[in-house]
C-alpha positions in Angstrom: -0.3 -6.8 14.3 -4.0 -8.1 14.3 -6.5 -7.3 11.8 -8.7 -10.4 11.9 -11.4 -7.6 13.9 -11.8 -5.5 11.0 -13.5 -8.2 9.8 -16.8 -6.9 8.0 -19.7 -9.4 8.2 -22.4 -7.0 7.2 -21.5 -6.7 3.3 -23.4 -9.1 0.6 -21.9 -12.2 -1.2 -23.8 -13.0 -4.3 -24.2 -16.7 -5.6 -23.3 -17.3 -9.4 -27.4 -17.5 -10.3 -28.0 -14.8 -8.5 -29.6 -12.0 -10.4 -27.0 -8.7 -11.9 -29.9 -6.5 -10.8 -28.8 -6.9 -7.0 -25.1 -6.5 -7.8 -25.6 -3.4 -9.5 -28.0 -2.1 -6.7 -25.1 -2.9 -4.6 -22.6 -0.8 -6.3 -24.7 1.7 -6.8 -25.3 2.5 -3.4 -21.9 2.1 -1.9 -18.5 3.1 -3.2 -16.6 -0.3 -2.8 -14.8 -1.9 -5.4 -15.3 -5.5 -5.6 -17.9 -8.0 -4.5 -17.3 -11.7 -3.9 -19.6 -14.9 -5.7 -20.1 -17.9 -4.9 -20.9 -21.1 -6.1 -22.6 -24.1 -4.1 -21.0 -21.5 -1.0 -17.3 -21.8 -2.3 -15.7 -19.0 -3.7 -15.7 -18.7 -7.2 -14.1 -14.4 -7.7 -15.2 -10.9 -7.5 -17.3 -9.0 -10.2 -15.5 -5.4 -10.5 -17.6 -2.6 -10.3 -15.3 -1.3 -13.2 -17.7 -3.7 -15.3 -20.6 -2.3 -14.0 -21.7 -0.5 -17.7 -20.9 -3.9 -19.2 -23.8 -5.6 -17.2 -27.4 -6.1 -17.8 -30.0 -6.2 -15.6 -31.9 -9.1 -16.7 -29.1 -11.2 -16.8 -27.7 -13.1 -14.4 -24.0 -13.0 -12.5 -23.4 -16.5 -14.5 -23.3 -14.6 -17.7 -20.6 -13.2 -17.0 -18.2 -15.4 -15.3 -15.5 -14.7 -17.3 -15.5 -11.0 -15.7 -15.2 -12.4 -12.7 -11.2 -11.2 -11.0 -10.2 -14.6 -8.7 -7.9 -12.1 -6.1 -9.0 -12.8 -2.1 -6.9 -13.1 1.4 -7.0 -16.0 3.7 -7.7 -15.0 7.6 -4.4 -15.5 8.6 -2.9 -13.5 5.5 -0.3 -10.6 7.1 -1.3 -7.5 7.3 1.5 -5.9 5.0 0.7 -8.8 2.5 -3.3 -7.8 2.8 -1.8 -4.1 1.6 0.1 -5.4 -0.8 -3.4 -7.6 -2.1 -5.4 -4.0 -2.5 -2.9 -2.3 -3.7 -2.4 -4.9 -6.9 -5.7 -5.2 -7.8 -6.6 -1.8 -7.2 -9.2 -2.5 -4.7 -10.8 -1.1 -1.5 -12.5 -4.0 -0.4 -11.3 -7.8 -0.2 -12.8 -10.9 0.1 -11.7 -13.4 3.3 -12.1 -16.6 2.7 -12.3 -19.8 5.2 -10.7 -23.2 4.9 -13.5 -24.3 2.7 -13.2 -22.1 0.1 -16.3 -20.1 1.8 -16.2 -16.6 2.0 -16.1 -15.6 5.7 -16.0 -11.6 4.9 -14.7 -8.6 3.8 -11.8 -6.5 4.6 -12.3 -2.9 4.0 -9.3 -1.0 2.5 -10.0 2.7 4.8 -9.9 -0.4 7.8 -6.7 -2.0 7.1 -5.1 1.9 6.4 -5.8 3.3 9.8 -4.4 0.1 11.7 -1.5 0.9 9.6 -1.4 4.7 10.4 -1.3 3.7 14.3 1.7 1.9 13.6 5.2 3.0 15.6 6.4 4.3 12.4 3.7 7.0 12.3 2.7 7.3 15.9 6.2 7.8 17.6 7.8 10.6 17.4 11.1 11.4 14.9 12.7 12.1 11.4 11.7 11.0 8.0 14.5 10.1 5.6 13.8 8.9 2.0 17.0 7.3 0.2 17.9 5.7 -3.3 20.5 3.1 -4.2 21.0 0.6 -7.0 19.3 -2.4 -6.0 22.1 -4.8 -6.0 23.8 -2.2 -3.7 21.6 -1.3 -0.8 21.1 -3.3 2.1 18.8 -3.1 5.3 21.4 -4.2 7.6 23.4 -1.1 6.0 20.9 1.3 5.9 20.2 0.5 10.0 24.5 0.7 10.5 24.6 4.1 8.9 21.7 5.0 11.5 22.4 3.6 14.6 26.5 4.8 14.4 24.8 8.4 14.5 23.3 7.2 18.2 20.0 6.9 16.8 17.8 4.0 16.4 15.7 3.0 13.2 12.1 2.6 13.9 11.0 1.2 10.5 12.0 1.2 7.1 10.3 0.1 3.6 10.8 0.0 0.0 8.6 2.9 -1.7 9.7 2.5 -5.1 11.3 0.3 -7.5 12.3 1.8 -11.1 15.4 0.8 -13.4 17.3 -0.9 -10.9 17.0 1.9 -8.4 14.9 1.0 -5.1 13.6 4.1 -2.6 13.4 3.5 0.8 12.0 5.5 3.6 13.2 5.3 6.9 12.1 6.5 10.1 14.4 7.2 12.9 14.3 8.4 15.9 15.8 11.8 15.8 14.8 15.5 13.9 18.0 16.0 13.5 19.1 14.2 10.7 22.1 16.5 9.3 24.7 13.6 10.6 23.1 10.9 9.6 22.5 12.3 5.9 25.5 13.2 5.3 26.8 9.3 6.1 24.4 8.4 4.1 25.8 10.4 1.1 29.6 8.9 2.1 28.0 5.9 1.5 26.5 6.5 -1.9 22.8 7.0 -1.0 20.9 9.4 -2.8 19.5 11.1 -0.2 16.1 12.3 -1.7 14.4 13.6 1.5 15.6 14.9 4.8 14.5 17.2 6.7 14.2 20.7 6.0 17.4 22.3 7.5 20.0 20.0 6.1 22.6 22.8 4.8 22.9 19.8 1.6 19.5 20.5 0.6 19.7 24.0 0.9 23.2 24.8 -0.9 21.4 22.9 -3.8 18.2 24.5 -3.7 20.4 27.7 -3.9 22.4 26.7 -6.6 19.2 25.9 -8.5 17.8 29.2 -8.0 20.5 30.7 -9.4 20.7 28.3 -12.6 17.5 29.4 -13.3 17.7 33.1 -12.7 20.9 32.5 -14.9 18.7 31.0 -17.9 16.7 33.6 -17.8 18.7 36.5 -18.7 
């Protein structure tokens, strides 16, 4: 999947001497996250507008250098590993930069999203299942077998969470009915923490809950 059109070109990039008053200006009128510097026009980091109370406005971006975050994507980064780049440095926008270190642009977080969003995994039509397993247990290749032997196809699959050795994955297949294809899930030791909403599974426990709870309160 290209992304190299949501290029932005229109956004500033400051120069280490320039002045803090035009960075703050900057921030202040936009919502964005991060701006790129440069120094002698090759990348040097981003100031944060996190910092923004910590800057003053006769000083210049040099003074503070060592605020300066050195996090950026190449043109030819993927587009899953330009997600991956916003999400760990809790950013919406990104600086590109060229072969010579120069920055050639931004990438703008809302951009990259809705290129996602009009994936397959969104835009065709089917089931959602989210699933937990002990990391050393699960497998892709698995988690496509138990799928596919209930006739249906996968059309993507990711890792959602990761927390004490237990990964999450949601899957997306091609089917609403998903009863089967839970329940092989569970003979296979998934934790099956989504389906969808008429899997008798779900509903036997959300019963059984109810009446826990109307028990402890007596």
């Amino acid at each position: 999947m290209q992304i190299q059109n949501h290029i932005l070109n229109t956004l500033p990039v400051f120069k280490i001497d320039d002045s803090l008053e035009k960075v703050i200006s900057f921030f202040k009128d936009t919502t964005f996250s991060h701006v790129a510097v440069t120094e002698k026009g090759r990348f040097v980091g981003v100031l944060s507008e996190n910092d923004l109370e910590n800057f003053k406005i006769h000083k210049k971006i040099e003074d503070y250098r060592y605020n300066l975050d050195s996090f950026f994507v190449r043109k030819d980064t993927n587009w899953l590993d330009v997600l991956e780049k916003f999400a760990r440095n809790e950013a919406n926008l990104l600086a590109i930069l060229g072969n010579n270190e120069n920055v050639i642009g931004y990438y703008d977080l809302t951009d990259i999203v809705s290129v996602f969003i009009d994936t397959p995994f969104f835009t065709e039509p089917g089931g959602i299942i989210v699933v937990a397993k002990g990391v050393k247990d699960y497998s892709f290749s698995e988690i496509a077998q138990i799928v596919e032997s209930n006739n249906t196809k996968v059309i993507g699959a990711f890792i959602t969470e990761m927390h004490n050795d237990v990964i999450q994955v949601t899957v997306k297949v091609g089917s609403t009915n998903l009863s089967e294809i839970l329940q092989t899930f569970r003979r296979y030791n998934y934790n099956v923490l989504f389906g969808n909403n008429d899997d008798q599974f779900l509903e036997d426990l959300k019963q059984r809950s109810d009446y826990l709870d109307k028990y402890l309160n007596v």
